[in-house]
N, C-alpha and C positions, 0 to 999 in steps of 0.2 A: 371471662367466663364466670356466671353466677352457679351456684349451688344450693338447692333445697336440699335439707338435714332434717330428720325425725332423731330426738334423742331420747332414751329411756332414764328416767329418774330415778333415783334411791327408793323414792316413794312408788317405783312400777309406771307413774304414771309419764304421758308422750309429753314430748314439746318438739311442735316443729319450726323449723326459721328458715332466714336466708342469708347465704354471707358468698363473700367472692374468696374465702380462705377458712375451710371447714378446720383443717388442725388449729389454726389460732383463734379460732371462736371457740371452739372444744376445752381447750386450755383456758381461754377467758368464763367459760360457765362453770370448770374445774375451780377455780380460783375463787369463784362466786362474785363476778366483774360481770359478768358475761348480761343478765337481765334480771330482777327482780322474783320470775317465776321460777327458775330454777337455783337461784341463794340460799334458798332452803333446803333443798333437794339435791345435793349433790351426795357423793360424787353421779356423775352422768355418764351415759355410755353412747357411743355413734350407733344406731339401728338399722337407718340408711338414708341414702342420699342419690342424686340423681342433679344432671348437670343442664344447664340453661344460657342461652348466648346471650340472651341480657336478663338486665334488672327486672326488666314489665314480666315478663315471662315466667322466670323463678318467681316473682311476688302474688301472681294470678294463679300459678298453683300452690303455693304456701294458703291463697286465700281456700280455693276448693277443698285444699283436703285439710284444713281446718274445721270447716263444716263437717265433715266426715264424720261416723261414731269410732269410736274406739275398734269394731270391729273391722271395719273397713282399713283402719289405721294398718294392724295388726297382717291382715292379707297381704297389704301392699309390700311390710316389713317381710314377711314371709315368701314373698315371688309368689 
């Protein structure tokens, strides 16, 4: 099972990804291992997430709501 994650940064601002183990990616962006965009920005927090039977799938919606504005992010985050 794949998982796409939206995280909220120190700085307020989104970061969304994809990992098949959301608690150990969370702890790797905690750590500032995690990616380059949120090194700076930590501590992070989970906002949410939503689960995918593969890779192709979770990466084709990490693509879509990337494009997204902020506001849309935020809906999604909200239900």
């Amino acid at each position: 099972m794949w998982y796409l994650y939206i995280i909220r940064c120190a700085d307020n601002s989104l970061y969304t990804g994809i990992t098949k183990d959301v608690s150990r990616r969370m702890a790797e962006h905690n750590l500032k291992t995690g990616c380059n965009y949120t090194r700076a920005r930590t501590p992070v927090e989970l906002v949410y997430q939503e689960s995918h039977p593969t890779r192709s799938s979770a990466l084709k919606r990490e693509i879509r709501i990337k494009q997204w504005p902020r506001a849309k992010k935020l809906d999604l985050i909200d239900g």
